[in-house]
C-alpha positions as CSV (number, residue, x, y, z in Angstrom):
1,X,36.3,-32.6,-26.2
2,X,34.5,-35.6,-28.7
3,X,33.9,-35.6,-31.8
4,X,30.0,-36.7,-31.7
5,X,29.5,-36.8,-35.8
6,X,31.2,-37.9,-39.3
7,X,29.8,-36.9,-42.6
8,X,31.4,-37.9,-45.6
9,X,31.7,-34.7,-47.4
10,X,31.1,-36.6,-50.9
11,X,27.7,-38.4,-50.1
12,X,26.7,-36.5,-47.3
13,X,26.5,-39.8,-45.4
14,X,26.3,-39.0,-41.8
15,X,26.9,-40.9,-38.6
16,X,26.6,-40.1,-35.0
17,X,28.6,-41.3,-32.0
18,X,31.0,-40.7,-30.2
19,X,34.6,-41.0,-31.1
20,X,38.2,-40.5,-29.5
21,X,40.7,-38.2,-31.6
22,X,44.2,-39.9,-32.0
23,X,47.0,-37.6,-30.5
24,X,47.4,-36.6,-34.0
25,X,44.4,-34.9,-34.1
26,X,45.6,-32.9,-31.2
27,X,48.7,-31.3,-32.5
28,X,49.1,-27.7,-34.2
29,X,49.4,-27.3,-37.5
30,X,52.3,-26.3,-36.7
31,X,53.5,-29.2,-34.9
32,X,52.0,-31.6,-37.8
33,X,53.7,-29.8,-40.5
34,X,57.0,-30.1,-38.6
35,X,56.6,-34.0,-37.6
36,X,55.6,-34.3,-41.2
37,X,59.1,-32.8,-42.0
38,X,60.7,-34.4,-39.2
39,X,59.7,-38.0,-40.6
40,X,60.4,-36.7,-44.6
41,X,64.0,-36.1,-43.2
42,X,64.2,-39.6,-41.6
43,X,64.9,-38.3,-38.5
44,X,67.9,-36.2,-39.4
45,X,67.5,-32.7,-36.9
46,X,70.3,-31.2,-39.6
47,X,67.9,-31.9,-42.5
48,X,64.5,-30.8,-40.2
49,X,66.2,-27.5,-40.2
50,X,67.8,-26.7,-43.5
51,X,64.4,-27.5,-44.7
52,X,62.4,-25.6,-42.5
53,X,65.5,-23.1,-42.4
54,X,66.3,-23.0,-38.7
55,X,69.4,-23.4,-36.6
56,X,69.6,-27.4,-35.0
57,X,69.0,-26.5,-31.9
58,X,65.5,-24.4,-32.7
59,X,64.8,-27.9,-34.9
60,X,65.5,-29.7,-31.6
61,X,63.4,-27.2,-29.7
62,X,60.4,-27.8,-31.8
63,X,61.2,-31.5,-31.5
64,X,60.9,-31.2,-28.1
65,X,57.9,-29.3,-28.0
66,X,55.9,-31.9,-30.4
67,X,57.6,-34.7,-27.6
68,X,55.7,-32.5,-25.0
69,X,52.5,-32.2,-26.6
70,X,52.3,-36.1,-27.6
71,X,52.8,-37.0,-23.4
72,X,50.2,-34.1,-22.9
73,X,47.7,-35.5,-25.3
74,X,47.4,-39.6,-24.1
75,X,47.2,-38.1,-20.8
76,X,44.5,-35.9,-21.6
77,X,43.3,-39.5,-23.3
78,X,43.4,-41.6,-20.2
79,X,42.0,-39.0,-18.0
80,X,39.1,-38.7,-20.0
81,X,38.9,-42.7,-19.9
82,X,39.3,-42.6,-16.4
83,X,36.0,-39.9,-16.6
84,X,33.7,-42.2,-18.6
85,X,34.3,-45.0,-16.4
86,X,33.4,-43.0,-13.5
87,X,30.5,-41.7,-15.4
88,X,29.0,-45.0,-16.3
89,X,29.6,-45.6,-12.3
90,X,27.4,-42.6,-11.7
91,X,24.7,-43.8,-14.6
92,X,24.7,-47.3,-13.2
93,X,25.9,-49.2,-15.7
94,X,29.1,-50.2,-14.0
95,X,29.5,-51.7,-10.8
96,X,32.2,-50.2,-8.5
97,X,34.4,-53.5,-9.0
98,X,33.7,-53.4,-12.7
99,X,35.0,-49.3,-12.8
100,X,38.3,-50.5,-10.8
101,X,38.9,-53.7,-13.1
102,X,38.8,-51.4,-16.1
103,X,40.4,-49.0,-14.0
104,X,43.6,-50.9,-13.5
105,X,43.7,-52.5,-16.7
106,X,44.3,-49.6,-18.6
């Protein structure tokens, strides 16, 4: 998925494009409001759970979890990199040596 417009919700200024979401922008709620503990904590899994009032090893569950989904979500980024590349192939405006340059440099 891309996000293909911005408005500013103050001027209703609009503008279209298209635009790649950070990994952040692919977590849960869930898994923000627990990296947003994690970092308030400094890192400390003790802390992460007293405040979010789970055992350490469910803290370092969800730790794990949020690991998971950041690996899931850049490779969901450079396959769709990979996709656009190809597409341009398919539109023309890449060559085939261009596509594998870009390709391998990424």
């Amino acid at each position: 998925m891309h996000v293909c417009q911005m408005r500013c919700a103050a001027c209703g200024t609009e503008v279209q494009g298209e635009y790649r979401l950070s990994w952040f922008a692919r977590l849960s709620e869930e898994q923000l409001a627990f990296l947003e503990t994690f970092i308030r904590c400094r890192g400390n899994l003790k802390d992460v759970g007293a405040a979010v009032g789970v055992s350490y090893p469910t803290a370092r569950g969800r730790l794990d979890n949020l690991v998971d989904a950041m690996g899931r979500a850049r490779e969901d980024e450079a396959a769709a990199r990979r996709l656009a590349v190809l597409g341009q192939v398919r539109e023309g405006a890449l060559s085939v040596d261009e596509a594998l340059d870009r390709l391998r440099s990424k």
